[in-house]
N, C-alpha and C positions, 0 to 999 in steps of 0.2 A: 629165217630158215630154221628151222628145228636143229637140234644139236649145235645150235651154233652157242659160243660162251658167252658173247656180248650182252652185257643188259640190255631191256626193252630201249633206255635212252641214249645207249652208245649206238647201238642200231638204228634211233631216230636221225642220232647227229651225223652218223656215217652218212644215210642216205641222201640226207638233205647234203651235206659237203659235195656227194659226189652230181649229186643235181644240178649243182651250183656250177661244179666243173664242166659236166658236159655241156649245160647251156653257154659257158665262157667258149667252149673250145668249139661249139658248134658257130659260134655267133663270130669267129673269129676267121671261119672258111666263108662265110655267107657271101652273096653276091659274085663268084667266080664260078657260074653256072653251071658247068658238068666237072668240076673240081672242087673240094674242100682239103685246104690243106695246114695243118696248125704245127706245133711244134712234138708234138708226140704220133700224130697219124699225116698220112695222103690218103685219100680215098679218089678216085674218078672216075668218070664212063669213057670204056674206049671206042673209038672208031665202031667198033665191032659188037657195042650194045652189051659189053660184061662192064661192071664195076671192078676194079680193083684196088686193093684195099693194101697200101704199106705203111710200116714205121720205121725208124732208127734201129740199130744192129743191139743186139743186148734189153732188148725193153721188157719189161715184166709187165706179162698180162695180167694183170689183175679188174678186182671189181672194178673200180673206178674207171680205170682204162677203157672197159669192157662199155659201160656206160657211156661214157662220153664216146667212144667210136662209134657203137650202137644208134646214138643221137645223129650221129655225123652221117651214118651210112643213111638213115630212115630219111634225115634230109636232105639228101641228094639224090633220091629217089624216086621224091614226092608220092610215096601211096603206091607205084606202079612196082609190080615184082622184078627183080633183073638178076640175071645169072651174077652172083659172087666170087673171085678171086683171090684167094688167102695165100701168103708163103709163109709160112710159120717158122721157118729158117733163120729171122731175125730174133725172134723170138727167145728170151733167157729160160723163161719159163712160164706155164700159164694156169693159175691158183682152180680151182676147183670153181669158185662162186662164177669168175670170170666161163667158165666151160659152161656150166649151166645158164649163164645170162645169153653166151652168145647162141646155146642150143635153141633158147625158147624165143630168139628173136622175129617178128614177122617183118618180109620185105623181101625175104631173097627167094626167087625161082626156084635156084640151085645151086651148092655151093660147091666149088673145088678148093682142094685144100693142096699145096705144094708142096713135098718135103723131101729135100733132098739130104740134109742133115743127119747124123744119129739124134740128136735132140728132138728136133722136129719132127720125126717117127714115132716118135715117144708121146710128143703133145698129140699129134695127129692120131695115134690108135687111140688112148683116151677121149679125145674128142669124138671120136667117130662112137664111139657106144654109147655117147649121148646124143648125138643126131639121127640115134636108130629111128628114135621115136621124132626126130623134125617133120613137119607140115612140107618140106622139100628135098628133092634127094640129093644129097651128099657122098662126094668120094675123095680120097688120097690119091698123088699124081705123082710122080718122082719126077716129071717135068713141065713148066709153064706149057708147054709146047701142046702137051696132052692133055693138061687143063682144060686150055683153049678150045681145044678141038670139041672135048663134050661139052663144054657149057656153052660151045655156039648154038648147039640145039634147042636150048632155051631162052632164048635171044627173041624169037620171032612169039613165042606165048608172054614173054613178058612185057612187049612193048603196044 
């Protein structure tokens, strides 16, 4: 990333580390079908054809994270698009790299974001002005409830 401080070889070692991680953490939901679940994410497919995607209360979104859930989400997806499910509620906070890895990710139809939180308002408007430019459209919910409702719409183009 431009302006970033890291030398070219802390930037090698970082990515390969976090390679390493998401492959662990991906490799560690494997074989429980429409479920990946490790010690830092859940991810699943509900009843209902959306994925939803949680973690532990206080987690910090960062690159790495961002990564290994990215992996996690891609494979339990297999290639097919599916409406996304975020509550950012648990959420401590979520680093810049991490906002941008998950803006540019492919795989989701469309994503809802949940926030009910003042925090999570916080991560969610920032989020959202990098998802302006996503390949799928995205919005902010103040409840699962309303989430659901729109992302059912994209249930039936992504299966």
């Amino acid at each position: 990333m431009s302006g970033s401080s890291l030398p070219d070889a802390s930037k090698r070692e970082r990515r390969s580390e976090a390679g390493r991680n998401r492959e662990s953490m991906a490799q560690e939901g494997r074989g429980k079908g429409d479920r990946i679940e490790t010690p830092e994410y859940t991810c699943w497919v509900g009843a209902d054809g959306i994925v939803r995607f949680s973690y532990p209360e206080g987690t910090d979104l960062n690159l790495d994270f961002a990564e290994a859930a990215g992996a996690g989400f891609l494979d339990l997806v297999h290639g097919h698009p599916r409406p996304l499910l975020v509550s950012l509620d648990q959420a401590k906070n979520m680093t810049r790299e991490a906002r941008v890895f998950f803006s540019n990710i492919e795989g989701p139809s469309a994503v809802g974001l949940v926030v009910e939180s003042p925090i999570a308002r916080v991560i969610g408007a920032m989020f959202m002005g990098l998802l302006r430019d996503a390949s799928y459209p995205a919005r902010v919910f103040a409840t699962e409830t309303e989430a659901v409702e729109w992302l059912k719409g994209f249930v039936k183009r992504s299966t």
